[in-house]
Every structure is written in structure tokens, then in C-alpha cells.
Rosetta silent file (secondary structure, phi, psi, omega in degrees, C-alpha in Angstrom):
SEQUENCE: XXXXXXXXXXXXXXXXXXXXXXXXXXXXXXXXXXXXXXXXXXXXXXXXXXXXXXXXXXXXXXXXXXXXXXXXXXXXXXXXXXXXXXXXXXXXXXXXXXXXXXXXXXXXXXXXXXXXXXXXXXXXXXXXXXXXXXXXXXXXXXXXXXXXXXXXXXXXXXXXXXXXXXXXXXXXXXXXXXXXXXXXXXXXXXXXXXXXXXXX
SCORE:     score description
SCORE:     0.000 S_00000001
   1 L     0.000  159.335 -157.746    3.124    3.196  -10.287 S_00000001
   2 L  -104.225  134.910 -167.614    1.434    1.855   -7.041 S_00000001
   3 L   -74.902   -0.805  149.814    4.099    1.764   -4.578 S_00000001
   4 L   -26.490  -77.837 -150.821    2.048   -2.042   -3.924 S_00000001
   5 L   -88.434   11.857  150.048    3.701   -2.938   -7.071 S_00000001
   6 L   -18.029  123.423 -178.518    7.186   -1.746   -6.391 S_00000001
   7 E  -152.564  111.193  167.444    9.666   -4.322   -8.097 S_00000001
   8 E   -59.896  118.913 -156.824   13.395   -3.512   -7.530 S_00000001
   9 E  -134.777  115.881 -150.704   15.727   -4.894  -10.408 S_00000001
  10 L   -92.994  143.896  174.236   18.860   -6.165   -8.375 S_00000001
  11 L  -138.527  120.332  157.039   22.380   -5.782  -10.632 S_00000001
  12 L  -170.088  165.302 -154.693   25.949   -6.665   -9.966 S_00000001
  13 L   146.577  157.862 -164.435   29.124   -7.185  -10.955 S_00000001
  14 L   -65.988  -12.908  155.663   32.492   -5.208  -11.029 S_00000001
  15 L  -152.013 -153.974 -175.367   31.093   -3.265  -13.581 S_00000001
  16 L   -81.480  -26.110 -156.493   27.767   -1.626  -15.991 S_00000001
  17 H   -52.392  -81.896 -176.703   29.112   -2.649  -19.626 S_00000001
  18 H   -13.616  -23.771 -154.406   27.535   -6.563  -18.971 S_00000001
  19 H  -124.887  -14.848  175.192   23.930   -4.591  -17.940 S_00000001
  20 H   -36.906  -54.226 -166.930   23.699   -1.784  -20.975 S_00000001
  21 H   -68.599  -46.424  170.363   21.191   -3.734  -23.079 S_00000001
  22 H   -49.232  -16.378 -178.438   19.123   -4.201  -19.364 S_00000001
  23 H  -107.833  -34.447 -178.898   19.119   -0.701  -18.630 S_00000001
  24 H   -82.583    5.181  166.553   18.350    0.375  -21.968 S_00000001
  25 L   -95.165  -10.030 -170.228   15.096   -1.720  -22.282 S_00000001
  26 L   -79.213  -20.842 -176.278   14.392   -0.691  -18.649 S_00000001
  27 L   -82.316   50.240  108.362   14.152    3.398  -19.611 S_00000001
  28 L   -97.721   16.168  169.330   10.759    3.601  -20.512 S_00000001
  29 L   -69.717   -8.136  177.034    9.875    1.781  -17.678 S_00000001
  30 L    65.485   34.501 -175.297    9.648    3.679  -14.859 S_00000001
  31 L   -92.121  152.037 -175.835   12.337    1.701  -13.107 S_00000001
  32 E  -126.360  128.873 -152.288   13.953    1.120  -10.122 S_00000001
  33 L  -117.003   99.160 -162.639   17.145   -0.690  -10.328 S_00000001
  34 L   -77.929  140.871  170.471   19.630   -1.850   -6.594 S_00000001
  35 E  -128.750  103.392 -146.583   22.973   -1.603   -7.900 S_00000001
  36 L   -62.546 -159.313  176.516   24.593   -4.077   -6.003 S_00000001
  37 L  -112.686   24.712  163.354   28.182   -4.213   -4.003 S_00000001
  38 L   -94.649  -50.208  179.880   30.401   -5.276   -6.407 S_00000001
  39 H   -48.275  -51.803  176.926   29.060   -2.559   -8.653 S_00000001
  40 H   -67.863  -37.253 -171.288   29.802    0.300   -6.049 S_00000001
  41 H   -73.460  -32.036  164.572   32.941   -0.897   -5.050 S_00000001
  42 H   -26.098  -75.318 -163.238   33.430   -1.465   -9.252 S_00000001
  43 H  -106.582  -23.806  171.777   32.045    1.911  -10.335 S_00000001
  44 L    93.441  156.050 -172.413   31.617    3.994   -7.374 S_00000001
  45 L   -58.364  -51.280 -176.386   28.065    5.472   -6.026 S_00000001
  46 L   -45.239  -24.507  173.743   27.744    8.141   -9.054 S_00000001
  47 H   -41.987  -27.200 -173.761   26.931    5.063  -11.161 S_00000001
  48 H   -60.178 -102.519 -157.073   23.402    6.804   -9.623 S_00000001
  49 H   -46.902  -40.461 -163.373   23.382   10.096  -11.281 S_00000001
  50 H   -76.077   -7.631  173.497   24.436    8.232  -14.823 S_00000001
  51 H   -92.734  -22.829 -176.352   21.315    6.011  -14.512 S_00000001
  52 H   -67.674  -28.094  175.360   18.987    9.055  -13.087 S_00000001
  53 L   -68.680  -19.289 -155.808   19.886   10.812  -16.797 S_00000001
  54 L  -113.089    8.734  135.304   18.775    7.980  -18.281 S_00000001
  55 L   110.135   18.416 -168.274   15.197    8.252  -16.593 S_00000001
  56 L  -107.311  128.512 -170.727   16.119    4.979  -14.147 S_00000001
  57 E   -87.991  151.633 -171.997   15.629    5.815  -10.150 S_00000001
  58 L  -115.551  101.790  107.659   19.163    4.006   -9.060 S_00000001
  59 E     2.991  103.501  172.152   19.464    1.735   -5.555 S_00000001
  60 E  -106.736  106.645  161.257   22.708    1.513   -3.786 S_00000001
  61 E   -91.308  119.596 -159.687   22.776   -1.530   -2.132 S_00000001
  62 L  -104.316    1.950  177.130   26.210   -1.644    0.265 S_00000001
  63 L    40.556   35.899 -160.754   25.003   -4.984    2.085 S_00000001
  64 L  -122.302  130.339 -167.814   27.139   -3.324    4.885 S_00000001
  65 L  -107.412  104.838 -164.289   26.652   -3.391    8.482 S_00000001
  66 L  -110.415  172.915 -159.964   27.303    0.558    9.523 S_00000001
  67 L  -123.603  170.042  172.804   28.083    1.952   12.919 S_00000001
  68 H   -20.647  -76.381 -144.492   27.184    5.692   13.749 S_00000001
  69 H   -87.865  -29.228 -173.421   29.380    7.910   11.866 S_00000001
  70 H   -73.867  -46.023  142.644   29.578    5.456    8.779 S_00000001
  71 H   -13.385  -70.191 -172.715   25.744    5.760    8.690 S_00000001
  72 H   -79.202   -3.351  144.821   25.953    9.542    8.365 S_00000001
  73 H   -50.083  -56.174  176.726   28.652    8.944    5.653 S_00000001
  74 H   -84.097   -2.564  167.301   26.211    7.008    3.275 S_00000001
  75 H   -81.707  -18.825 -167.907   23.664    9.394    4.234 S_00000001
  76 H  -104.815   10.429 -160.596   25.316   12.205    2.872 S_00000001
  77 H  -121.230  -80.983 -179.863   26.814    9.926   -0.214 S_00000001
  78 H   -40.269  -47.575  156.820   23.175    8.694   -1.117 S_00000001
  79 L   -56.670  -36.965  167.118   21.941   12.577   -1.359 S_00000001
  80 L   -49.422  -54.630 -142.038   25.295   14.142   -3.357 S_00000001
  81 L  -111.964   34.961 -178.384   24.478   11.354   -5.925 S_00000001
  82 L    45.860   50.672 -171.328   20.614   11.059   -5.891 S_00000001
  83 L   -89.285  138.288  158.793   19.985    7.793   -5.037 S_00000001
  84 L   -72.610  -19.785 -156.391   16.086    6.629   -4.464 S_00000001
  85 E  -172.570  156.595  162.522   17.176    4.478   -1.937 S_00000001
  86 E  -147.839  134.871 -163.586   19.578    2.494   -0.302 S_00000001
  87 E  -118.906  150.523 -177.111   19.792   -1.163    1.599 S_00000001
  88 E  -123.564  163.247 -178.506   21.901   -2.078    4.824 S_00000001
  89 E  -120.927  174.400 -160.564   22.169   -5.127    6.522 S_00000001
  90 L   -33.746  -44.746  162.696   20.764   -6.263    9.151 S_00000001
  91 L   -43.514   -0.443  171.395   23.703   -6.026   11.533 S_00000001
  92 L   -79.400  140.534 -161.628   23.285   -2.381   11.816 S_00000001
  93 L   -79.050  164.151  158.789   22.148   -1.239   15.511 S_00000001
  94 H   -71.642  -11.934  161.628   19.299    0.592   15.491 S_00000001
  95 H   -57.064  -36.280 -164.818   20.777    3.947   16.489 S_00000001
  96 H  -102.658   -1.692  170.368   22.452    3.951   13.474 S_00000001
  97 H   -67.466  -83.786  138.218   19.927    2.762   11.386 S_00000001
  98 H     6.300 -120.530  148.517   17.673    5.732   13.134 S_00000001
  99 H    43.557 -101.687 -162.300   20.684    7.538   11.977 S_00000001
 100 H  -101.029    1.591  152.280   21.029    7.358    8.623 S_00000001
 101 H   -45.037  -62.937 -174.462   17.066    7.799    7.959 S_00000001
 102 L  -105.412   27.798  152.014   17.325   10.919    8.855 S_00000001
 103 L  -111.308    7.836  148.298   20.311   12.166    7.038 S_00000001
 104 L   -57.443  -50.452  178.489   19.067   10.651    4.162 S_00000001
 105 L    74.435  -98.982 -174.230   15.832   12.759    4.232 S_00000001
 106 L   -54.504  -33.092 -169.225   13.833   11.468    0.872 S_00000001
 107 L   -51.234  133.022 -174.591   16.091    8.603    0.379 S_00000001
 108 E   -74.442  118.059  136.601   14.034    5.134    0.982 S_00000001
 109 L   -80.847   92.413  153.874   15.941    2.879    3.511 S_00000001
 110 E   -93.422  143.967 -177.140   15.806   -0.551    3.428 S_00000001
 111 E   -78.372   81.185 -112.619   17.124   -3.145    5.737 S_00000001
 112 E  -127.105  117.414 -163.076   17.856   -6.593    4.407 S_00000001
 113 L   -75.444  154.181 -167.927   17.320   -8.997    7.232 S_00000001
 114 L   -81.022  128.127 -170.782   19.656  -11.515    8.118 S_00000001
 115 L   -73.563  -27.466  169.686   18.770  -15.269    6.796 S_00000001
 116 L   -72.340    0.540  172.579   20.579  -17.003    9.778 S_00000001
 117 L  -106.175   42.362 -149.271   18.346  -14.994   12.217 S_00000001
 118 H   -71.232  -41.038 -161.449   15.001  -16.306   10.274 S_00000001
 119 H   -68.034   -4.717 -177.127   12.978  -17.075   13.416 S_00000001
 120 H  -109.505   36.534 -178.355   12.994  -13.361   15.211 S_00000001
 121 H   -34.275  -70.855 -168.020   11.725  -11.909   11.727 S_00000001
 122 H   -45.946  -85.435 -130.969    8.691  -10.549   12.946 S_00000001
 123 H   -71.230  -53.885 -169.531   10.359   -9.194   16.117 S_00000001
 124 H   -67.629  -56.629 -177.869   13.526   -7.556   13.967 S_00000001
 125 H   -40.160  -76.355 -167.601   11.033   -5.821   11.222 S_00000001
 126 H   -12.258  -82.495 -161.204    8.577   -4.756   14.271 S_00000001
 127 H   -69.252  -19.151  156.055   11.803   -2.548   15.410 S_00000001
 128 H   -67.358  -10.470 -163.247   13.300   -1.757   12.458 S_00000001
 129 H   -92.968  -36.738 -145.646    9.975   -0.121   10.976 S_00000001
 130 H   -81.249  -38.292 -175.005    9.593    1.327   14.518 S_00000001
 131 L   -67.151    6.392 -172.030   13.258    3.394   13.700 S_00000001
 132 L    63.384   11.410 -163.629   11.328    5.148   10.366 S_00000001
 133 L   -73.898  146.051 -172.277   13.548    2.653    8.042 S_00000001
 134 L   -75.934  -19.090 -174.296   11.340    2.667    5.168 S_00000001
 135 E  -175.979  152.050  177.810   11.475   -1.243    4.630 S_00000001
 136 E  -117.362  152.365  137.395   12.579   -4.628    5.324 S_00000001
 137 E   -91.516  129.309 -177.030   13.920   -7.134    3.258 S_00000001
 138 E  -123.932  175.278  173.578   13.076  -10.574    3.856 S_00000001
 139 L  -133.306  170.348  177.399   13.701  -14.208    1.830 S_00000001
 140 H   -45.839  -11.144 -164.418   11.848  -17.354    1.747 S_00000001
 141 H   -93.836   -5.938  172.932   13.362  -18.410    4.762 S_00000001
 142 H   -91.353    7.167 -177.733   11.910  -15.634    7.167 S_00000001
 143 H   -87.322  -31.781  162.637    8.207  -16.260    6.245 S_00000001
 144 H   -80.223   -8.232  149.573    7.574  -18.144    9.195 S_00000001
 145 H   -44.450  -40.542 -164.312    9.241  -15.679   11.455 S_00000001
 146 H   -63.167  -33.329  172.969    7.012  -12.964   10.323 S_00000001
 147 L    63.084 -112.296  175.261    4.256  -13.703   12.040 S_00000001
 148 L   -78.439  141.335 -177.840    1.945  -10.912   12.217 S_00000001
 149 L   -43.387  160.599 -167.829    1.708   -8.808    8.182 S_00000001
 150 L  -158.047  132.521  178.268    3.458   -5.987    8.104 S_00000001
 151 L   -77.364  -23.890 -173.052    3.189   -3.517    5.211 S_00000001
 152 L   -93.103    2.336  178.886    6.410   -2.312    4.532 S_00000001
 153 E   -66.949  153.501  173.664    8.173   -5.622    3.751 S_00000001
 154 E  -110.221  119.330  172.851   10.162   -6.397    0.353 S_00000001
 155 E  -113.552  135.425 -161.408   10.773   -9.877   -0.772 S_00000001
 156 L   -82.068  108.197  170.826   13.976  -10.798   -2.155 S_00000001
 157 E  -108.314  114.212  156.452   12.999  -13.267   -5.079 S_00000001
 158 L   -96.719 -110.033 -175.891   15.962  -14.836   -7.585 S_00000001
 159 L  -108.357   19.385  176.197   14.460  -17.978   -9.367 S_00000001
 160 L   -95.800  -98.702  172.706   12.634  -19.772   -6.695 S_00000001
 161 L   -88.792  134.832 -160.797    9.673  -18.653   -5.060 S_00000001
 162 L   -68.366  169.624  152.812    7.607  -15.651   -6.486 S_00000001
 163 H   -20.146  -89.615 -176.086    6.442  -12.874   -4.249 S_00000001
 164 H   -34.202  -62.631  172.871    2.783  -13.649   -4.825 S_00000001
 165 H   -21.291  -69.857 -175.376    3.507  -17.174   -3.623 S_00000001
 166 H   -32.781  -71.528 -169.786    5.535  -16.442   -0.925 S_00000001
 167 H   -70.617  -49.608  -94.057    2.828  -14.446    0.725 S_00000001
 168 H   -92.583  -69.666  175.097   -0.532  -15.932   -0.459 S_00000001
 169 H   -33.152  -56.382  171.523   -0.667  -18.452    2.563 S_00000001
 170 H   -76.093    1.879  161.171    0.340  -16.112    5.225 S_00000001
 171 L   105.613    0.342 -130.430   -1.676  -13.555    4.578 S_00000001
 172 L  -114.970  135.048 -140.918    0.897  -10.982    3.918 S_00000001
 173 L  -118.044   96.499  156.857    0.595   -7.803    1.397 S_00000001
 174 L   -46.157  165.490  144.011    4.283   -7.010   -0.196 S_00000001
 175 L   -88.905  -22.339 -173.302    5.689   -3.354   -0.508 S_00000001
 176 E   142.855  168.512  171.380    7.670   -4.678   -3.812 S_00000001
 177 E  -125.074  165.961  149.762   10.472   -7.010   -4.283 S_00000001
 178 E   -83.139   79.951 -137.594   14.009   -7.278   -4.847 S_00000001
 179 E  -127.576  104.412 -175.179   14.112   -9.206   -8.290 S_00000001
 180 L   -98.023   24.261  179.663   17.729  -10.599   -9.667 S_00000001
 181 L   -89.720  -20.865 -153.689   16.179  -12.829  -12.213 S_00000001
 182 H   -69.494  -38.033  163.073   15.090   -9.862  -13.995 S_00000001
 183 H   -61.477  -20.486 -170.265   18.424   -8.566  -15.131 S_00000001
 184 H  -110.289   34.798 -174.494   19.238  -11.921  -16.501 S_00000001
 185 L  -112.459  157.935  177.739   15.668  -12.489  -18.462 S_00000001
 186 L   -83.634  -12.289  161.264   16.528  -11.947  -22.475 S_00000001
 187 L  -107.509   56.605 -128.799   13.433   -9.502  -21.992 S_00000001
 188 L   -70.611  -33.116 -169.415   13.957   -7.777  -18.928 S_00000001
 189 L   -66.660  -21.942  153.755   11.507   -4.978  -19.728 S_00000001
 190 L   -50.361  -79.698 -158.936    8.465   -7.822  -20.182 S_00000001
 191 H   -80.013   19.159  154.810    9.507   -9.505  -17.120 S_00000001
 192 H   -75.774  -34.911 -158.763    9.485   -6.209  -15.355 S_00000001
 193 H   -92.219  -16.806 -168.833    5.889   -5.357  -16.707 S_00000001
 194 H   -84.346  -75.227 -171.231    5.529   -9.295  -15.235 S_00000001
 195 H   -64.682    5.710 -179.378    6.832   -9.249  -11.672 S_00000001
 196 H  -103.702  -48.227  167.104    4.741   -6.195  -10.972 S_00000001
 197 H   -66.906  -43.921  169.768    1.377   -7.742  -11.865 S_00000001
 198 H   -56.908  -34.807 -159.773    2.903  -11.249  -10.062 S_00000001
 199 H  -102.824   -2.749  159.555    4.140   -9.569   -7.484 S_00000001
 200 L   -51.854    0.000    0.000    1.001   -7.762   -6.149 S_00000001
């Protein structure tokens, strides 16, 4: 898959039972699935390895604002349990962002930028990208902050505006989205195979 078309398939809740039939249309799919922060605090991080047997790359999102040593804690958490990736928010300094890149090693970072701080978008990506974080997350409300494209961005879509939308005006090229309608479609694996072609 073209990491262009990168489509994230956001889940939570305190626990997996509610999401079985979504993960099992999602394993031939080549998918990659954020397992949100109800889920981890629910199920615990390992929730990972039981989705990696099942052929699903697994997403920890902890929507957690980490300081130094709590950084090198989820870096060394995300690698025990084989996570593709993991997202922090925005409140994290950049030292510790910095940080937990590189005791991740393979792991993808993403950042998920803060919506009351819409107007420095541009400015916050610029220096988060500049730290080797792998990606930002943004929402509709940061696209006029962004200012100039940036390649590495993610757009958080639930049911309002698509990806493709989002961007079309401003000129702006996604890395993938963050897509919670997807768990909640009665077809998720369709509107996976969907949001990938929409979301280019």
C-alpha cells in the first residue's frame, strides 16, 4: 500500500469484544488500526501483539502529554508489544517528543495537534517534523493554520469533512488519515477499500 493512501481505523472503548466483527473483516486488509485510550487503559498495550497475530499492524494512541522519562517509558512499551506506531498530544515538549522517536526506533510517531491552538498549525508541525516525529495530526479546524503543505500530515476525519475535501482547496497532499467512522460502518472493510481511494 502507498504510504499516500495510509488510512488509520481509530477504535475505542473499555474494551475489544464490541470491535471483533471490525477486526475480523479488516484481516485481509492490510490494516492499520489506533487503538484508542480507553482501550489501553481497558485492555492494556498487548491488545497490539493479539491484533499483529491476526495480520492487523496495531496503533496505540495514549492522547497523553509525556515529559522526558515517561516518553522513554512508551518507547520501550511500544517495542516489547510491537506496535506500528503510536500518537501523543500535542502538549508534549519537544525534547521529549525528540525523545521518544528515538527509543522507539521503527515505531511511527505521530503527534495529534491541539484544536484550541488551530492558528500556529503550520508553525507547531514545522517543529514537530523538524524533531523526526513521523507525523502530525491535524482536524478541520487547523487547515487554515497550515499554511505552507507539508507532507507528513494525517487528517483526523469522523463524519464531517473527508480528507480529499479538506485538502483540495489548500493545496495540501495527506500522509493518511485517522478514520473513526470506519469502525462504525456495517462494512468496515468496503469503507476501508473507500477512504483510501477518497482519501488520496
Amino acid at each position: 500500500m502507498s504510504e499516500a493512501l495510509r488510512v488509520l481505523v481509530a477504535i475505542d472503548g473499555p474494551h475489544l469484544e464490541p470491535f471483533e466483527a471490525v477486526l475480523d473483516a479488516l484481516e485481509e486488509e492490510n490494516a492499520d488500526v489506533v487503538l484508542g485510550p480507553a482501550l489501553l487503559l481497558g485492555v492494556g498495550p498487548s491488545a497490539a501483539l493479539y491484533l499483529r497475530q491476526c495480520g492487523i499492524r496495531a496503533w496505540l494512541d495514549t492522547s497523553a502529554v509525556l515529559g522526558a522519562e515517561s516518553a522513554d517509558a512508551v518507547g520501550r512499551i511500544v517495542q516489547r508489544v510491537g506496535a506500528a506506531g503510536v500518537v501523543v498530544a500535542e502538549g508534549t515538549s519537544l525534547d521529549a517528543v525528540a525523545n521518544l522517536v528515538a527509543r522507539a526506533g521503527a515505531v511511527r510517531v505521530l503527534v495529534r495537534l491541539d484544536p484550541d491552538q488551530a492558528a500556529a498549525a503550520g508553525e507547531r508541525a514545522q517543529a514537530l517534523l523538524a524533531t523526526g516525529v513521523h507525523g502530525v495530526i491535524v482536524g478541520a479546524s487547523h487547515l487554515a493554520g497550515l499554511g505552507e503543505p507539508a507532507t507528513a500530515i494525517f487528517f483526523e476525519h469522523g463524519e464531517g469533512l473527508s480528507p480529499a475535501a479538506a485538502g483540495r482547496d489548500l493545496g495540501l497532499r495527506w500522509a493518511g488519515s485517522v478514520n473513526h467512522a470506519i469502525a462504525r460502518d456495517l462494512e468496515p472493510a468496503q469503507a476501508l477499500r473507500r477512504a483510501r481511494v477518497e482519501g488520496a
